[in-house]
N, C-alpha and C positions, 0 to 999 in steps of 0.2 A: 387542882390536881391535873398531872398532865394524864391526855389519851392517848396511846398505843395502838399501833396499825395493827402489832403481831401480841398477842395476851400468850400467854404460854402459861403450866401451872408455874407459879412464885417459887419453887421449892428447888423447882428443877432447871433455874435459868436466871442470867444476872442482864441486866440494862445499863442501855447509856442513852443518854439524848445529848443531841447536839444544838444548842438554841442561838439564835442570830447568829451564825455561820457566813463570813461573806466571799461567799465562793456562788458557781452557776448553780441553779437548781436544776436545770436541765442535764447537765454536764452528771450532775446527784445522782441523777437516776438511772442515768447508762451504767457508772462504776455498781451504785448499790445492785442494780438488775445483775449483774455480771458475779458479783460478792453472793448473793443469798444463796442458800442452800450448800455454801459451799463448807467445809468443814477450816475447824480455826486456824490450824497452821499453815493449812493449802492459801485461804483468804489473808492472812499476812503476807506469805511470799508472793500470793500475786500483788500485792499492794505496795511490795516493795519495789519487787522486778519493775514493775510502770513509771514507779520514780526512779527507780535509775535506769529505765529504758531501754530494758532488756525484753520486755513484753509488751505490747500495744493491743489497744483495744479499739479495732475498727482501724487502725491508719494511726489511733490517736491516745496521747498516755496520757493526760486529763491529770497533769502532777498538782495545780492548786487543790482537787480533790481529794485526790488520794493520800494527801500530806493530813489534811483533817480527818479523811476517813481512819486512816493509820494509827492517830492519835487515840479517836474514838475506838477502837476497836480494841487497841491496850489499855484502855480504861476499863472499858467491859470485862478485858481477861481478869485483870485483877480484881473488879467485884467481885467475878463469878470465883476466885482463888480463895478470895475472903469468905464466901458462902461453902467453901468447901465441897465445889463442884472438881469433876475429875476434867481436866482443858483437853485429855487427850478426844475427849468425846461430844464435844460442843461442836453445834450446827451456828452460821451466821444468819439474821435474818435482819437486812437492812432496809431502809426506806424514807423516799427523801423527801420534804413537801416545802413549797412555797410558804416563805414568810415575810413579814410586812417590809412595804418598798417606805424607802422618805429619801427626801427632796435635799440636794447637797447645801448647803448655806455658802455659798462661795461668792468670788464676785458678779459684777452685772453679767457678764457675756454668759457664765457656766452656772446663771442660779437655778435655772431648771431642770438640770439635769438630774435623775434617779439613781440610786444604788438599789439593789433588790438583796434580802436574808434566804437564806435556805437553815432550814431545822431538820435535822438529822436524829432520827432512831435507830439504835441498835439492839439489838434482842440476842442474846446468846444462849440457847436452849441444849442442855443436854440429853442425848438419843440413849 
C-alpha cells in the first residue's frame, strides 16, 4: 500500500502518484512548492505557461517537470471527475520525494554512472 504525504478525507478528494519518474527530484520540488495550494485551473495554466514559456519560475521553466507534472495533474482531474467531485472547487496539493538511484549498464568508460527516480504525489482535495 502506498503512503501519502497529504491524507485528506477519501470522499472529498481524488490521487495520483507518480512512481519512477525520471526527471530532477530537486527541480520536483521547486514546481510542486510553487503548484500546492493553488486551485486546479490556476495550477494547469501555470503548468502550461512554463512550458511554453510564457511564465518562469525563479529565472527558470523546469519544462522536463512540468510536462510530468501536467500529465499527473489531468490524471487526478479525471479521478476526481469519476468520483463526481465538483473540478471547479479542487485545491492542488503536491509533493515530490527521492526514489531509488541504479547504476547505467553501459560500456567500460560510462559503467558508473547513476540515474536517479523521483515519485510524485498528487492530492486533489475539494474545499
Amino acid at each position: 500500500m502506498l503512503r501519502y504525504a497529504f491524507n485528506p478525507n477519501p470522499k472529498k478528494s481524488a490521487r495520483v502518484y507518480g512512481r519512477a519518474l525520471r526527471i530532477s527530484t530537486k527541480n520536483s520540488v521547486i514546481v510542486c512548492k510553487a503548484i500546492t495550494g493553488m486551485n486546479l485551473q490556476k495550477g494547469k495554466k501555470f503548468l502550461e505557461d512554463l512550458i511554453s514559456k510564457r511564465n518562469n519560475l525563479n529565472g527558470k521553466y523546469y519544462t522536463n517537470v512540468t510536462k510530468e507534472l501536467l500529465k499527473l495533474v489531468k490524471s487526478a482531474e479525471a479521478n476526481a471527475e469519476f468520483k463526481g467531485l465538483d473540478t471547479e472547487r479542487l485545491i492542488i496539493h503536491a509533493s515530490a520525494h527521492k526514489g531509488f538511484t541504479f547504476m547505467r549498464p553501459r560500456r567500460l568508460k560510462m559503467r558508473r554512472t547513476r540515474r536517479k527516480i523521483t515519485n510524485i504525489q498528487i492530492v486533489l482535495q475539494q474545499k
